[in-house]
C-alpha positions in Angstrom: 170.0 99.1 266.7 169.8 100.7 263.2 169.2 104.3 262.5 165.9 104.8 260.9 165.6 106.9 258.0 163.5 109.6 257.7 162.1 108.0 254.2 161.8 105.0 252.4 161.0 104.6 248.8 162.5 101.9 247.6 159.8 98.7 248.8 160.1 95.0 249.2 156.8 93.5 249.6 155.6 90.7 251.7 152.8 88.9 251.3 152.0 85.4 252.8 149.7 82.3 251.8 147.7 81.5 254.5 145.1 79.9 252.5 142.9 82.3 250.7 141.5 82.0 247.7 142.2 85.4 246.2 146.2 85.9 246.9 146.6 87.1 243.3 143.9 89.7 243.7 145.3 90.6 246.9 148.9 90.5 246.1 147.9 93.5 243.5 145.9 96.0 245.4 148.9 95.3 248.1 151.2 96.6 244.9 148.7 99.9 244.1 148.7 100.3 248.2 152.5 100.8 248.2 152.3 102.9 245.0 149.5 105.2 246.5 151.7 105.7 249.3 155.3 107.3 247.4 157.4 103.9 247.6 158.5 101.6 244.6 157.9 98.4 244.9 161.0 96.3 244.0 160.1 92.9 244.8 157.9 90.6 246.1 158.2 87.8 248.4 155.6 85.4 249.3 155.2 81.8 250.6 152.6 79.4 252.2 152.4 78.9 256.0 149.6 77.6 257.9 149.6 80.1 260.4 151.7 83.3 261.4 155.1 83.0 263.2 154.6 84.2 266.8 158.1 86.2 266.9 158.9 87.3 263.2 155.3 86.6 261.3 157.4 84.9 258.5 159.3 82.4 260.5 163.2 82.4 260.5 164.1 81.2 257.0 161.4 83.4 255.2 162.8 86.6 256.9 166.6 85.3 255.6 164.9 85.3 251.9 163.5 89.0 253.1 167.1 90.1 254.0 169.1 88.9 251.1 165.9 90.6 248.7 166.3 93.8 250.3 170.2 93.3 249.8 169.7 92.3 246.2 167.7 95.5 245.8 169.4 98.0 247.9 165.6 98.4 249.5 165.2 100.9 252.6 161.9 99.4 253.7 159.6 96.4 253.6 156.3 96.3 253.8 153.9 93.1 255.1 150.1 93.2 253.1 149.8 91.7 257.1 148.8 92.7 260.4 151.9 92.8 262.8 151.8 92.1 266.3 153.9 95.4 267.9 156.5 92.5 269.2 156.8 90.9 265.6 157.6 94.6 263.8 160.4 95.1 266.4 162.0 91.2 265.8 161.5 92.2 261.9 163.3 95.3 262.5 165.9 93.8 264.4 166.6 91.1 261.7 166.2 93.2 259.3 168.1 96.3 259.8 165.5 98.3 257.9 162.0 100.1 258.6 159.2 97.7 258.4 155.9 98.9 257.7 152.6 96.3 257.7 149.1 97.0 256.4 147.3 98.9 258.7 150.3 101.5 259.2 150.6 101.5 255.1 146.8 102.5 255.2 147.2 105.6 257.8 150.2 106.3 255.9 148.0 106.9 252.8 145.2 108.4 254.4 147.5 111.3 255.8 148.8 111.9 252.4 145.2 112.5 251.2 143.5 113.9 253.7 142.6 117.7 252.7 139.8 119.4 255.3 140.2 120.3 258.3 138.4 117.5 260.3 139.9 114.7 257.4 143.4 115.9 258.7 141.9 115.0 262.5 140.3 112.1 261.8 144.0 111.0 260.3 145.7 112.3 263.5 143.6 110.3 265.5 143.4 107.5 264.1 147.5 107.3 263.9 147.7 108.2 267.7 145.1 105.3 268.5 147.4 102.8 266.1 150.4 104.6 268.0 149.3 103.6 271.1 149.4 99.8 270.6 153.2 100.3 269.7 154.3 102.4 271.9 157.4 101.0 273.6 160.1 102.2 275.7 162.6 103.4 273.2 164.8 104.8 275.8 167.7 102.8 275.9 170.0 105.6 277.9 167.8 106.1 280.9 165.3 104.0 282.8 163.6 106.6 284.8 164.3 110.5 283.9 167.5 112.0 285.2 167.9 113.0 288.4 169.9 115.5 289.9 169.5 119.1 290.4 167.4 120.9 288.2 166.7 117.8 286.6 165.1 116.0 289.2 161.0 114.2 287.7 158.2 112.9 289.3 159.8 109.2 289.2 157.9 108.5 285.4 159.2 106.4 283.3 159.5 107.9 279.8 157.4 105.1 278.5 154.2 106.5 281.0 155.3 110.0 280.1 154.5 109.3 276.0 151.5 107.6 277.0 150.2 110.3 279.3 150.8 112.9 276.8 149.7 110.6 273.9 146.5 110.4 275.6 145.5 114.0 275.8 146.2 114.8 272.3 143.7 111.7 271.8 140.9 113.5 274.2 141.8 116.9 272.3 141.3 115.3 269.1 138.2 113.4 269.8 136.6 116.8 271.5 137.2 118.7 268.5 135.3 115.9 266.3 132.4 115.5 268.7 132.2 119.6 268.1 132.0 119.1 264.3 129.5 116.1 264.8 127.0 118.1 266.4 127.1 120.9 263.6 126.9 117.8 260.4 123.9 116.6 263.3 122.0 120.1 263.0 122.4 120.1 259.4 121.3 116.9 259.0 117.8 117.4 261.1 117.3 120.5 258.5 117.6 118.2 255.6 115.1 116.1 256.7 112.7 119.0 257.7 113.0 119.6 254.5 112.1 115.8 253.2 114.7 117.1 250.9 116.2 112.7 249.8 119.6 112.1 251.6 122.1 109.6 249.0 125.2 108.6 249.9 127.7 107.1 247.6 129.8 104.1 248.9 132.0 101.3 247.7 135.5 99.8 247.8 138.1 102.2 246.8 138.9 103.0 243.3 135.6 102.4 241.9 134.4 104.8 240.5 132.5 107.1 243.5 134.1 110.5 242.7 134.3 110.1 239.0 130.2 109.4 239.5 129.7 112.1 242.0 131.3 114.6 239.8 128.7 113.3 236.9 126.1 113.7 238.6 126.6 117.1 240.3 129.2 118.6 238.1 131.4 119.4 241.5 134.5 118.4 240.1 135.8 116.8 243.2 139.4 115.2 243.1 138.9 112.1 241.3 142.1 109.6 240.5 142.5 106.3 239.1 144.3 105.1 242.6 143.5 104.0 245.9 141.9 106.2 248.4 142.3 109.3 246.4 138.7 110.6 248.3 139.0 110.9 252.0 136.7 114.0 252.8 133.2 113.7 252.6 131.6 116.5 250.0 127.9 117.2 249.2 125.8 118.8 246.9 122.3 119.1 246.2 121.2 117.9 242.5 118.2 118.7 240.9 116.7 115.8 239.7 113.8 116.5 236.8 110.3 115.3 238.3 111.4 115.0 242.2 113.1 118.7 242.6 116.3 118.7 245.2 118.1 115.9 246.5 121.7 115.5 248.3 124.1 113.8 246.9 127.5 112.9 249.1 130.6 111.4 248.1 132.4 109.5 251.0 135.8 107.7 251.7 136.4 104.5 249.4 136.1 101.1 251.6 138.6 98.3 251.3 139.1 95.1 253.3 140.8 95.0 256.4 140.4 98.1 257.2 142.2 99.0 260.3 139.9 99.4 262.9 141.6 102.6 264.3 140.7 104.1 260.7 137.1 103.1 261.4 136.5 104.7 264.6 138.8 107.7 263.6 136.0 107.8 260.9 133.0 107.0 262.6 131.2 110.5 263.1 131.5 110.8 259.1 130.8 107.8 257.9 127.6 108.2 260.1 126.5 110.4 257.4 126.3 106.7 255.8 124.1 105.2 258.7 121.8 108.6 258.2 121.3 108.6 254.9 117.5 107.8 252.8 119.6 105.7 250.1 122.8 103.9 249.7 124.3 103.9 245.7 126.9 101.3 246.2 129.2 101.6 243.4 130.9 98.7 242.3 134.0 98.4 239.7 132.2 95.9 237.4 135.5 95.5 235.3 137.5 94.4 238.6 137.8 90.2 238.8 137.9 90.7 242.3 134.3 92.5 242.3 132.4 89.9 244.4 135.2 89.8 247.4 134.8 93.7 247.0 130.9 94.2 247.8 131.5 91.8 250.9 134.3 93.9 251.9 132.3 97.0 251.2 128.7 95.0 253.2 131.3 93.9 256.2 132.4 97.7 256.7 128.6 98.9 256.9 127.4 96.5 259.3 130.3 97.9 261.6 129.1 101.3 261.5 125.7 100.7 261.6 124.5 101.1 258.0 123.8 97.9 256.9 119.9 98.3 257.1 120.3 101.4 254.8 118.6 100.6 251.7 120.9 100.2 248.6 120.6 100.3 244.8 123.6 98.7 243.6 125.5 100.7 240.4 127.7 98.8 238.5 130.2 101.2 236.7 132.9 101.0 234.3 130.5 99.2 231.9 133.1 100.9 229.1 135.8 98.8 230.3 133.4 95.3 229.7 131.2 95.6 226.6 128.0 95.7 228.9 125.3 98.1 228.0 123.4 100.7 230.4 120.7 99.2 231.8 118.0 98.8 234.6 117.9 95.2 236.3 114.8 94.9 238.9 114.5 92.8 241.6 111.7 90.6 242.4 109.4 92.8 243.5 109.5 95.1 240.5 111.8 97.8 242.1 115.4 99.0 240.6 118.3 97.0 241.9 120.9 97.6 240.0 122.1 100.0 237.0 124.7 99.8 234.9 126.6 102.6 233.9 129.4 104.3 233.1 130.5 107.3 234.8 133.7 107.8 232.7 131.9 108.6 229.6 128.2 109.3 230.6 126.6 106.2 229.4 123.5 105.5 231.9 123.4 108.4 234.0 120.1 109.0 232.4 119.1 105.9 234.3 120.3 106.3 237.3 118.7 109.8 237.2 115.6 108.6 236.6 116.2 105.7 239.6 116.7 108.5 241.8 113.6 110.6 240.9 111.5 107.8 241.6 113.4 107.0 245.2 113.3 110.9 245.6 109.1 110.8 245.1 108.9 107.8 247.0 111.0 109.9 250.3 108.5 112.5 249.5 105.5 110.9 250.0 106.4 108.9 252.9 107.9 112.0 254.7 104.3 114.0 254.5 102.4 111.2 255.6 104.7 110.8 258.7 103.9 114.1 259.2 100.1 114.5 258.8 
């Protein structure tokens, strides 16, 4: 077996056909994935299959054309815009003689680079320890059982039950200390709406836009980066809005599709600030081709934590980067569906401000007539 390195910069990219309609679109968010992560991508391979190889993903002859690639470009690590099966990574690896890395571990990868609070860095943790778990394997090619003898005699475990034993109480450690900071965002939460004080959170597929527009609106001056995933910790603010007094604004982490699922319940007590919230402003990169597959992504991920029914008014930014001009489109009952805008340079805020008033009234008002 190969020695693995400690690091891997140097990238050769997989990505395979399997019949979807938006490969290119995919094949270049994989490329800003790897970037966003520290690694340069090299190469690319690619091919059609009709379904994955049950041992290697890519079949025999495409991970020969993976080899000689690395070879050509003296790459330390490949990375699949897949899903591997634990038993496929290790055949890859194998074949391979190099670190192989697919999707979901590329995400985590990124998400610990960014993560900056406190609870962001445990939500990371766990969510790697979960992934972890599905991998773990018995790596201990020198023993089967621990050493015996005196002084060194164990209770009989293998090493393998030993990782997953200890493995699983940093995972209840971890998920304690989360439930703990859950409670306290809970408490603030029920004062918030004591105070009928509106509740907006700001969603959408990574890169959009969301921080630059969140900085805009409440002159935080958040990190905010033309790459992926550059928010993971959820910041908010309260705005004044002129003719509806305070509201909370909240920036949250960037969606994308696929996301791994040990990401989204790593996640889950934040993004239930989502599922709380009065108001939904799903911002949407109106200058991307690959918009339309973006929103579904973005829809798909709020259905799985339970804020699909949370109404939405739809804001599509980087109208600088298409010609468009700010504007109001209504739906058909008269109400404000979607403004366009541009965060980047200021053009539309106005409206969106004055969207927000009126959602901010509209809170108001319902809030005291609950409570008469």
């Amino acid at each position: 077996m190969f020695d693995r390195p400690a690091t891997g910069e140097n990238a050769i990219l997989v990505q395979l056909d399997f019949g979807e309609d938006d490969f290119a679109e995919r094949l270049e968010e994989f490329r800003l994935l790897v970037t966003s992560a520290g690694a340069r991508p090299l190469g690319v391979v690619s091919g059609r299959r009709s379904a994955p190889d049950s041992a290697t993903f890519a079949g025999k002859g495409k991970v020969v054309e993976i080899a000689d690639a690395a070879r050509l470009h003296e790459a330390d690590l490949v990375v699949f815009n897949h899903e591997l099966a634990p038993g496929q990574q290790r055949n890859l690896e194998k074949a391979l003689e190099r670190r192989v890395v697919d999707r979901s571990s590329l995400i985590l990868d990124i998400f610990a680079l960014r993560a900056r609070s406190h609870e962001g860095r445990l939500q990371v943790e766990l969510a790697q320890l979960q992934h972890l778990a599905t991998r773990l394997v018995r790596g201990w090619t020198h023993l089967e059982r621990q050493k015996g003898g005196i002084g060194l005699r164990g209770p009989g475990e293998k090493q393998l039950e030993t990782d997953r034993r200890l493995l699983g109480k940093r995972v209840a450690v971890l998920k304690d200390r989360l439930k703990q900071l859950a409670r306290q965002r809970a408490v603030r939460r029920r004062a918030r709406v004591r105070g009928e004080v509106l509740a907006v959170s700001l969603v959408g597929y990574t890169n959009a836009g969301k921080s630059t527009l969140f900085n805009a609106l409440t002159k935080a001056g958040v990190y905010a980066a033309d790459q992926l995933f550059a928010t993971l910790d959820t910041t908010s603010r309260r705005v004044f809005v002129e003719g509806a007094g305070q509201i909370v604004v909240s920036d949250t982490v960037g969606f994308i599709r696929d996301l791994p699922h040990a990401l989204v319940a790593a996640f889950r007590a934040t993004l239930e600030e989502t599922a709380h919230a009065d108001l939904l402003l799903h911002v949407v990169d109106s200058a991307s081709a690959d918009r339309d597959q973006q929103m579904a992504a973005v829809a798909a991920v709020l259905e799985e934590i339970g804020a699909g029914a949370v109404p939405q008014l739809v804001v599509w930014n980087k109208i600088d980067a298409t010609g468009v001009e700010p504007g109001v489109e209504h739906d058909d009952c008269g109400n404000i569906a979607r403004v366009r805008l541009s965060a980047r340079t200021g053009a539309g805020l106005d409206l969106l401000r004055d969207a927000l008033a009126a959602a901010a009234r509209e809170h108001a008002c319902q809030a005291r007539l609950a409570s008469a």
